[in-house]
N, C-alpha and C positions, 0 to 999 in steps of 0.2 A: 640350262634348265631354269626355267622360274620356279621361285617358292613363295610362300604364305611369308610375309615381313613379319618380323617378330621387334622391329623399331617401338613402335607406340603400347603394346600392350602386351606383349610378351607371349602371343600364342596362349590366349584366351578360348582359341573354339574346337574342339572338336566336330569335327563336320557331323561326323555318325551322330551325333547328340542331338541333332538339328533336323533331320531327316523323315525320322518317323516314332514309331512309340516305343522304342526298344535302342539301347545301345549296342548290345551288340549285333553283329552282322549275321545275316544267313548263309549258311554254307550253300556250297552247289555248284558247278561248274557256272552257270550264267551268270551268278553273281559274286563268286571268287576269283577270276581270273580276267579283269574287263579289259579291252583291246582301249578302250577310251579316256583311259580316266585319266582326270588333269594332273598336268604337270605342279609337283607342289608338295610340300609336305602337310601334313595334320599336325595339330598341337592343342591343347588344355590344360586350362590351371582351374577348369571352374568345380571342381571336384576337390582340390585342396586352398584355393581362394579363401582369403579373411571375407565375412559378413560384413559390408557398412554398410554406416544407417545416415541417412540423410531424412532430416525431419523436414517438414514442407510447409504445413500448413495443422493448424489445431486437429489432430486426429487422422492427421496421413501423414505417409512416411515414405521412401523407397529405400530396400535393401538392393546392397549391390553386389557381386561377386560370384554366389553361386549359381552362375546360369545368366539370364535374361534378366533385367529389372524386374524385382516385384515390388507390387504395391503393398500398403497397409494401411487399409481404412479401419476406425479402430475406435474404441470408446465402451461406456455402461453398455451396450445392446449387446457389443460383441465385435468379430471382427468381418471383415471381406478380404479377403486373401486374394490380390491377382497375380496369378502366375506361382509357378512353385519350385523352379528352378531346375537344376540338375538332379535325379535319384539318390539318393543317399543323402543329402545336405539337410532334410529335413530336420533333426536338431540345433544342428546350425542357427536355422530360421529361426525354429523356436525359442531357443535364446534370444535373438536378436526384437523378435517379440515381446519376450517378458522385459526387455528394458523401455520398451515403450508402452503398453498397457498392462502390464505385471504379470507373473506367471501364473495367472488362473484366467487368462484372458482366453474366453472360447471361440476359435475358432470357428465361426460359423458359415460362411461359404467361402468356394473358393470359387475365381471366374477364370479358365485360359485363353489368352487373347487369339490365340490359334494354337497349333498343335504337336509343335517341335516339344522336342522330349528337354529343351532347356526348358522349356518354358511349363511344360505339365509332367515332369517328371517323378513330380512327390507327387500328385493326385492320390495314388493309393495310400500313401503314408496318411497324408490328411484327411481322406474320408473313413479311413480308419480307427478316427478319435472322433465324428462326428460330423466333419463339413460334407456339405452339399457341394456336387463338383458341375457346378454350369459351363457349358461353351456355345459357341453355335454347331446348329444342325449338324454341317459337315464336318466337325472338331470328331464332333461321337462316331462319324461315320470311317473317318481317318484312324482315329488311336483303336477303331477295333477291327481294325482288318489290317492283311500285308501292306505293304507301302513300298514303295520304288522308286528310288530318286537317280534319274538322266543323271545329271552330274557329276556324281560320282559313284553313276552304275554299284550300288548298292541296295539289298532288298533288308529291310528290316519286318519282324512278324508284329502281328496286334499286340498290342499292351494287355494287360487280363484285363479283365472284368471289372475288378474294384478301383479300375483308371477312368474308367469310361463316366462322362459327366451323365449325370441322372434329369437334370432340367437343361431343356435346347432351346438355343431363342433362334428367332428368323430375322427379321428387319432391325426389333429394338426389343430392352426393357428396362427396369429401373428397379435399384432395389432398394428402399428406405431404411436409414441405421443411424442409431447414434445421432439422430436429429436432424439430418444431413438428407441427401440420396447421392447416387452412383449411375448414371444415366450409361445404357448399355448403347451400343451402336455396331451396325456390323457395314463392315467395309467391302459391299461387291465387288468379287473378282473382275478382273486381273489388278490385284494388290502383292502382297507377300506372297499371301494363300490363298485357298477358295474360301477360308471359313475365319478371316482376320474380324476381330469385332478391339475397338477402342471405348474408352471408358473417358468421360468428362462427370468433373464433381462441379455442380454450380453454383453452389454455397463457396466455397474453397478456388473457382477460379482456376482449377487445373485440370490437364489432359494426360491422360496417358495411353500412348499410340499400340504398344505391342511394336512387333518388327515391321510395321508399317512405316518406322523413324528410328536411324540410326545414329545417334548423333553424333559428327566430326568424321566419322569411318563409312568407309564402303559398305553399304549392306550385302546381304545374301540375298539372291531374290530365287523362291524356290520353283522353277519353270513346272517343275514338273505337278505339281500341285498349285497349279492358275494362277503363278505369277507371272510378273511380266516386268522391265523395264519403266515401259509406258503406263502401266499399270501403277506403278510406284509412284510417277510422278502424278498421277493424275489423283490418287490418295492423297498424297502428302499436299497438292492444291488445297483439295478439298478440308483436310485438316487447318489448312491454313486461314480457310473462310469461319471459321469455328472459336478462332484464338481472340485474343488484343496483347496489345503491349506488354500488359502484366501478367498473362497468363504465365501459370509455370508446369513444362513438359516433361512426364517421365518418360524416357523413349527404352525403344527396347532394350540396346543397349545403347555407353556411355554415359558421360555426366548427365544431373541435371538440365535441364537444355530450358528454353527463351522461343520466343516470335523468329528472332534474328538466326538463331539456330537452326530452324525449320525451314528459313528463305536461303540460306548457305546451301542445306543440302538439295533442296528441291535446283536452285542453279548448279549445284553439280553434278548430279542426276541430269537435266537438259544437256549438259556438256557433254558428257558420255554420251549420250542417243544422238545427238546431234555429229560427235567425231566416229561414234562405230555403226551406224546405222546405214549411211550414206555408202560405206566398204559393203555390207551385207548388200544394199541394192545391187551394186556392183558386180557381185558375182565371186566377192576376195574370197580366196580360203580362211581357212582358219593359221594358218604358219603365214600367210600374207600379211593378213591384220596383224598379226604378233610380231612380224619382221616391222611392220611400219609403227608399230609403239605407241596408239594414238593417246594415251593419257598417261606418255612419258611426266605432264608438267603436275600429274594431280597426286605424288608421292604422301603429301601431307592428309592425305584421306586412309594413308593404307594401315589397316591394324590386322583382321580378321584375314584378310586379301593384300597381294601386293599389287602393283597395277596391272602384273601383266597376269596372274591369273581372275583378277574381275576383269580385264578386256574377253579372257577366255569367256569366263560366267556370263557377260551380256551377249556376246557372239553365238553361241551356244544356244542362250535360250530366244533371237531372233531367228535362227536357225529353225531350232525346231518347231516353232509356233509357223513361220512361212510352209 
């Protein structure tokens, strides 16, 4: 049996967390008992994970641990919150906040880069003290309705009400703070999701991707909700046209990340499409590909995934999209 490697980061993700607006799972025969599901176990620490604060640039910051990367854009105006990590971590944060713009620092929007419950799971918490919870169109369309994720035949139900972002953007928008702006972007499917949008600060010189960018690891790419492979690589190009040298990346998850970081992953992404692609033309099964091991050599990516359940994860979702 393959499992999720717990070598680089100890079983950081709960898959259910990632999936849709709710952690736990829906009862029901269809979706308690799946004939499919990958070989592998689950695992997370991002529910009792320490908070770091990696400060960036005058008045951003990224916290790390509970959940996905969040930003903090931050100053006299107020704050922009992106991302909110795991449910319940919401204090967490908030400390972690008050050491960089002090504890009476208001909260005033918060943006989620898409729609995974690491990533917009304090929504309620926060717009409960006051923030505005922005995402794109299909972020509000996703966290209020059931959700279904192929992969690991799972249904999770809507997030309530007080999740759901209240302003939706489509193409772009920009929010102005603290002297600064916040340049909105949304990333057409086939990327992560259907509803991925990234943030560049142009004063500040930096980008942050959402799970558009995994940095050093294997991403998740969620098929079931308009991602894709190709889709991945064809983002993270596109992110790549957008950079220089000095820019600095917060990616969804891992460290701080660089130009050089972004060109790493996008040639290992090409690697995978280019060794499992070629078997899907083919006609391989799914225990064929796996019997044949094609990214035996790419161990050093594995955190979230080991290689042979993302051989699973890329197989799977060329599968289903054919």
């Amino acid at each position: 049996m393959w499992r999720f490697n717990k070598k680089h980061c100890a079983g950081m993700l709960v898959m259910g967390l990632l999936f849709a607006a709710a952690i736990a799972d829906v009862s029901g025969a269809d979706a308690g008992q799946p004939q499919n599901k990958p070989q592998g176990k689950l695992h997370s620490n991002f529910t009792t994970a320490p908070v770091e604060v990696t400060k960036i640039a005058d008045g951003l910051a990224m916290l790390s641990g509970p959940g996905g990367n969040v930003g903090v854009f931050y100053g006299p105006d107020g704050i922009l919150l992106i991302d909110t990590g795991v449910s319940g971590r919401d204090a967490d944060i908030r400390r972690a906040i008050a050491q960089l713009a002090g504890d009476k620092a208001n909260i005033r929007f918060v943006l989620n880069t898409h729609f995974h419950a690491d990533h917009s799971g304090n929504n309620a918490a926060f717009a409960g003290t006051g923030a505005t919870i922005i995402a794109h169109d299909n972020v509000r369309g996703r966290l209020s309705t059931e959700q279904f994720n192929d992969f690991m035949q799972r249904k999770s139900p809507a997030w309530p009400a007080a999740a759901w972002p209240v302003l939706t953007l489509g193409d772009s928008g920009q929010i102005w703070l603290n002297g600064k702006h916040a340049v909105l972007k949304y990333m057409p499917p086939p990327a992560h999701t259907d509803g991925d949008v990234f943030v560049i600060f142009p004063e500040l010189n930096v980008l942050q991707t959402g799970d558009l960018f995994f940095n050093g690891i294997f991403p998740f790419i969620d098929y079931s909700s308009g991602g894709s492979l190709d889709g991945m690589i064809a983002a993270q190009k596109k992110l790549l046209t957008l950079i220089d040298d000095n820019t600095k990346i917060i990616p969804g998850h891992g460290p701080l990340a660089n130009k050089k970081d972004l060109e790493k992953s996008i040639q290992m992404l090409e690697t995978v499409r280019d060794r499992i692609k070629p078997l899907v033309d083919a006609g391989k099964t799914l225990e064929e590909v796996r019997q044949a091991n094609p990214l035996a050599d790419l161990s050093a990516w594995e955190s979230f995934f080991d290689v042979g359940t993302f051989t699973e994860l890329v197989y799977r979702s060329y599968t289903l999209h054919d």
